[in-house]
C-alpha positions as CSV (number, residue, x, y, z in Angstrom):
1,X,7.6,-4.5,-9.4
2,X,9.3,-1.7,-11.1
3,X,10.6,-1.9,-14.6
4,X,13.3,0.2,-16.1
5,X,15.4,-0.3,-19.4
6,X,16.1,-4.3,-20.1
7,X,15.6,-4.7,-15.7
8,X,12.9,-5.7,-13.8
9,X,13.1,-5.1,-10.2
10,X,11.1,-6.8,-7.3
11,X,11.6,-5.4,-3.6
12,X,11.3,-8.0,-1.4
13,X,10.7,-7.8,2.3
14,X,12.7,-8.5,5.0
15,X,12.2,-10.4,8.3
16,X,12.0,-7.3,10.0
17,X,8.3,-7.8,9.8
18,X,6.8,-5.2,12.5
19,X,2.3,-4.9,13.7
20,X,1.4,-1.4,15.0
21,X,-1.7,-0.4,16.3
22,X,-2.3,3.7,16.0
23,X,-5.1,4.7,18.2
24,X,-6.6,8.3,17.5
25,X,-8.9,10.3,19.4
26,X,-11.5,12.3,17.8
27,X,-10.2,15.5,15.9
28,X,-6.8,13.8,15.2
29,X,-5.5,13.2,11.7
30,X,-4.9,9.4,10.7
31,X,-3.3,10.2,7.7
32,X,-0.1,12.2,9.8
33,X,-0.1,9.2,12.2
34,X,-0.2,6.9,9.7
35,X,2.6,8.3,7.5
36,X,4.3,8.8,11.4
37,X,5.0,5.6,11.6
38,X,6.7,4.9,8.0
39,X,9.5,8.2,9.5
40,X,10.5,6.1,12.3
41,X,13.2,4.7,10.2
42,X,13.4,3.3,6.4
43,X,10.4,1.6,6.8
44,X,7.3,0.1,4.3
45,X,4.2,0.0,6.4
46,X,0.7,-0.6,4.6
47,X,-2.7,-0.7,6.4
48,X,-4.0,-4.4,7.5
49,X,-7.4,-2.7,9.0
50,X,-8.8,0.3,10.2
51,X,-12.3,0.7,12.5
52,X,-13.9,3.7,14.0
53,X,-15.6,7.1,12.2
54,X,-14.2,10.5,10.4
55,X,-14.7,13.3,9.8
56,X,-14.0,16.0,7.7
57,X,-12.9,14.4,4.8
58,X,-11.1,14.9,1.2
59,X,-11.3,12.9,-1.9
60,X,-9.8,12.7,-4.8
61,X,-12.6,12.3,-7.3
62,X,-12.0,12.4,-10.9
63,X,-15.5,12.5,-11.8
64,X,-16.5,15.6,-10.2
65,X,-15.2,19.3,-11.9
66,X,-13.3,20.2,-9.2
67,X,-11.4,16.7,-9.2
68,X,-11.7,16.3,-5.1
69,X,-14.8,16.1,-3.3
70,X,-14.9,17.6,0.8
71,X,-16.9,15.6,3.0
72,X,-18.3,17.2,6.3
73,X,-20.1,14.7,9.5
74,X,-19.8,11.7,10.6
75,X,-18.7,8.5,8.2
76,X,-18.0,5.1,9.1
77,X,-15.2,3.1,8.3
78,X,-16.2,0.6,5.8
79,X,-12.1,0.1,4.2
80,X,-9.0,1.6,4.9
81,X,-6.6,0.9,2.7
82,X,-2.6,1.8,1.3
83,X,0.9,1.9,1.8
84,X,4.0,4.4,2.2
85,X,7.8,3.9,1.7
86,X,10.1,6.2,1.9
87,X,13.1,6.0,0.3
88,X,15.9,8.0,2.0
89,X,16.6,10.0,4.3
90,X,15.6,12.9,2.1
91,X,11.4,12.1,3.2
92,X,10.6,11.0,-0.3
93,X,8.2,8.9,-0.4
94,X,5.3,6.9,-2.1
95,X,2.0,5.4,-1.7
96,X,-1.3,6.7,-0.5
97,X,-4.5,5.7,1.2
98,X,-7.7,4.9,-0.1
99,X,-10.6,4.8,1.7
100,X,-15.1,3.8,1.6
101,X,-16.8,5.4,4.4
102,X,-20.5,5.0,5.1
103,X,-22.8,7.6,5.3
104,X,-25.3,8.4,8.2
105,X,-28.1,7.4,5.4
106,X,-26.4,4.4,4.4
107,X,-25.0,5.6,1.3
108,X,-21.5,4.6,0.6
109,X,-18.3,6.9,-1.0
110,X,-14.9,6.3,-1.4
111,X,-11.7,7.5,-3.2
112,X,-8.1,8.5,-2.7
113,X,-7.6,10.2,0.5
114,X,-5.9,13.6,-0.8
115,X,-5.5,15.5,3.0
116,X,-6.6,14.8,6.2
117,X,-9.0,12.2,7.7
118,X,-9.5,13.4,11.1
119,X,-11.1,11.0,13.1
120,X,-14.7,12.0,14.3
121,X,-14.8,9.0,17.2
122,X,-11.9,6.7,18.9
123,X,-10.5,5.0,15.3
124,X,-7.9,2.1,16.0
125,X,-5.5,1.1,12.4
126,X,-3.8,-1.9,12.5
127,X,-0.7,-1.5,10.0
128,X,2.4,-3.7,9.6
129,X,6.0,-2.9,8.7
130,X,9.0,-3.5,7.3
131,X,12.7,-2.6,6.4
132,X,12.8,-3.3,3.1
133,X,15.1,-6.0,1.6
134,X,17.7,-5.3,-1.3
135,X,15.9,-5.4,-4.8
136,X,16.6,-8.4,-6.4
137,X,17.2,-7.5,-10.7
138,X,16.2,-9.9,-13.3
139,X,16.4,-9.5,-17.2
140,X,13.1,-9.1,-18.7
141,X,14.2,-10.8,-20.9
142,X,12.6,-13.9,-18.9
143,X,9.2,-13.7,-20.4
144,X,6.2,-15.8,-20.4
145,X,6.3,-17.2,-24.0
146,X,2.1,-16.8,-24.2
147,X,1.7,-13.5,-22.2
148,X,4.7,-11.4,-23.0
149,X,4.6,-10.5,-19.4
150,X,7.9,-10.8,-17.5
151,X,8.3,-14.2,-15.1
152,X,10.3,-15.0,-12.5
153,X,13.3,-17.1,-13.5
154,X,12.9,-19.9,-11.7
155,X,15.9,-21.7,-11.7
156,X,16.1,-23.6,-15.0
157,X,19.2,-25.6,-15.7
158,X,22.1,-24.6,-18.0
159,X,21.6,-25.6,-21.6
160,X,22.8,-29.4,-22.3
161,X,21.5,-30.7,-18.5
162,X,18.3,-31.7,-17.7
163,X,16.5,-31.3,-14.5
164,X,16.1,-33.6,-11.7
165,X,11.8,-33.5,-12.1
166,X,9.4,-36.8,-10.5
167,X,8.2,-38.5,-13.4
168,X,4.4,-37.6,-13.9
169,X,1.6,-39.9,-12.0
């Protein structure tokens, strides 16, 4: 949900709902095949699971000084995870991949992927996509009354008519 001015907007999906399953060999890039298959049109895709090893990876890592971290052998798979859009024709786009890899010593890491992730092995990602729907625009001014936080309107009748509810068991 983005919010902007007195609008809240929600992009729902449409029925266009499409599974892909990206297969790379060792020494190829996920993160270009990945992002490949959001270019194929104006689609949403985001990653349902990913198996196999990398290599040759880069991190974004707030906590070090150089705020990435490069790592070099052989890492398994523990999550993939993310999403892209793009959002004309232009290539801009949004979203990103995370990922936690294990280490040949057990050790787990993980972070934003911020460049390649070349596979080190046969890696298979399942993804799905879609076209995305029109956004639908509420007011914000539809707010949860304890929260403050913006709610979907729901329906509620006009002012003066009440709703049609089952009376409570």
């Amino acid at each position: 949900m983005e919010s902007g001015g007195d609008w809240s907007v929600i992009v729902t999906p449409s029925t266009d709902y499409t599974p892909h399953v990206i297969t790379a060999e060792p020494g190829e890039d996920l993160t270009f095949k990945i992002i490949s298959v959001a270019e194929q049109g104006p689609r949403a895709i985001w990653i349902i699971s990913a198996n196999g090893a990398v290599s040759n990876v880069r991190l974004r890592r707030p906590d070090t000084d150089e705020g990435s971290v490069t790592l070099e052998g052989v890492f398994e798979i523990a999550h993939l995870s993310g999403s892209f859009m793009f959002y004309d024709n232009r290539g801009t786009m949004s979203g990103g991949l995370s990922v936690s890899l294990s280490g040949p010593n057990g050790s787990f890491i993980g972070g934003a992927v911020c460049g390649s992730l070349i596979a080190a092995g046969h890696v298979q990602v399942v993804v799905g996509s879609f076209i995305p729907g029109e956004p639908d625009v509420i007011p914000k001014e539809v707010t949860n009354q304890n929260s403050g936080e913006p709610q979907p309107n729901l329906g509620s009748s006009p002012p003066g008519q009440s709703e049609n509810r089952a009376p409570a068991s």
